[in-house]
GUTI-224130 format. One record per residue (C-alpha): residue number from 1; residue in three letters; x, y, z. Coordinates in steps of 0.001 Angstrom, whole numbers. Layout:
% GUTI-224130
     i    aa        px        py        pz
   NUM   ALA         X         Y         Z
...
This chain:
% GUTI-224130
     i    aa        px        py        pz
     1   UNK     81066     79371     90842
     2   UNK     80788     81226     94004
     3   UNK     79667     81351     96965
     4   UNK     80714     77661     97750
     5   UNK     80545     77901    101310
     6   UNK     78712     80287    103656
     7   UNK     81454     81929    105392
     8   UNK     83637     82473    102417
     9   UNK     81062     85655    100634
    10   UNK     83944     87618     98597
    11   UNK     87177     85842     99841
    12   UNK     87663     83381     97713
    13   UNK     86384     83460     93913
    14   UNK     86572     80316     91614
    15   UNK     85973     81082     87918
    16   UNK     86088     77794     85936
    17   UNK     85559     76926     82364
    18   UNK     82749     73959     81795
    19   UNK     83164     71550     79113
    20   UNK     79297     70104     80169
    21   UNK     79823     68518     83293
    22   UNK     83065     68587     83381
    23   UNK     85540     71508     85015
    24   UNK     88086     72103     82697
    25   UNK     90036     74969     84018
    26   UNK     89635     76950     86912
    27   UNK     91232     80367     88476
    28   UNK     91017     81395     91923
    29   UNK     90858     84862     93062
    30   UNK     91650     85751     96508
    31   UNK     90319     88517     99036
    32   UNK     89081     90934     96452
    33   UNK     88271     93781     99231
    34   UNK     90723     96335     98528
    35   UNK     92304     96164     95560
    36   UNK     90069     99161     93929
    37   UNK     91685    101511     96332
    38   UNK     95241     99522     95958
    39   UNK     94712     99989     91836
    40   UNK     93303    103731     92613
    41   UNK     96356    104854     94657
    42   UNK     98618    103031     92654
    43   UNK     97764    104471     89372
    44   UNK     97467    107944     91307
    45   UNK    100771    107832     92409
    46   UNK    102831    106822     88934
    47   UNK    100893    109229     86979
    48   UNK    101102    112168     89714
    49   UNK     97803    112970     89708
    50   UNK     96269    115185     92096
    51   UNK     93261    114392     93386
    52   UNK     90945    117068     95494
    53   UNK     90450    116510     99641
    54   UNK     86964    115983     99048
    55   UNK     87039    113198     96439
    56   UNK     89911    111164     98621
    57   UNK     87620    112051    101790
    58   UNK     84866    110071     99706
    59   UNK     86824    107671     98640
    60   UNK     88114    106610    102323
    61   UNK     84420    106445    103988
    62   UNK     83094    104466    100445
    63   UNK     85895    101701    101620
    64   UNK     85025    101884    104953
    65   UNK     81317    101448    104417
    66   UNK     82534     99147    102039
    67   UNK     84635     97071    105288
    68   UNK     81574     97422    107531
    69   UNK     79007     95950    104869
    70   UNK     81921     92850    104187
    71   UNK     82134     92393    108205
    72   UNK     77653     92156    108325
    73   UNK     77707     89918    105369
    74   UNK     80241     87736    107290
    75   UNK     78413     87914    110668
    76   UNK     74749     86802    109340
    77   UNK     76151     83214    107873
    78   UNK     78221     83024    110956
    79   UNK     75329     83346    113451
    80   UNK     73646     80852    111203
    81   UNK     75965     78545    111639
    82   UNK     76208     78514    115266
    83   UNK     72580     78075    114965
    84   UNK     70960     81600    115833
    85   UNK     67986     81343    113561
């Protein structure tokens, strides 16, 4: 059950369990935006793996593409509600 409001694209996640109509459960997940790289660092670290420049040099501009695409998707609903059609 997402998006549920314009502005909120990727911050907040509801999954919820249906029983027809009816919500029966439901689990929020919050700000989802960097927790690959926090589980990709993390899991680096504690196993002491070595990773090459080049594939942490990817990494790093794949989030930050990753921040600029999350910052557009936020600014088109925004402009539309302010009314900029």
């Amino acid at each position: 059950m997402e998006p549920h409001y314009p502005s909120m694209h990727g911050v907040l996640r509801l999954i919820v369990t249906l029983d027809g109509e009816d919500i029966v459960d439901c689990e929020p997940i919050l700000a989802t935006m960097f927790t690959e790289a926090i589980t990709i660092n993390g899991s680096k670290q504690l196993r002491n793996i070595q990773v090459r420049k080049m594939a942490s040099y990817i990494r790093a501009i794949m989030l930050e593409l990753s921040c600029i695409a999350s910052h557009l998707l936020w600014l088109g609903p925004f402009m539309a509600d302010i009314g900029a059609q």
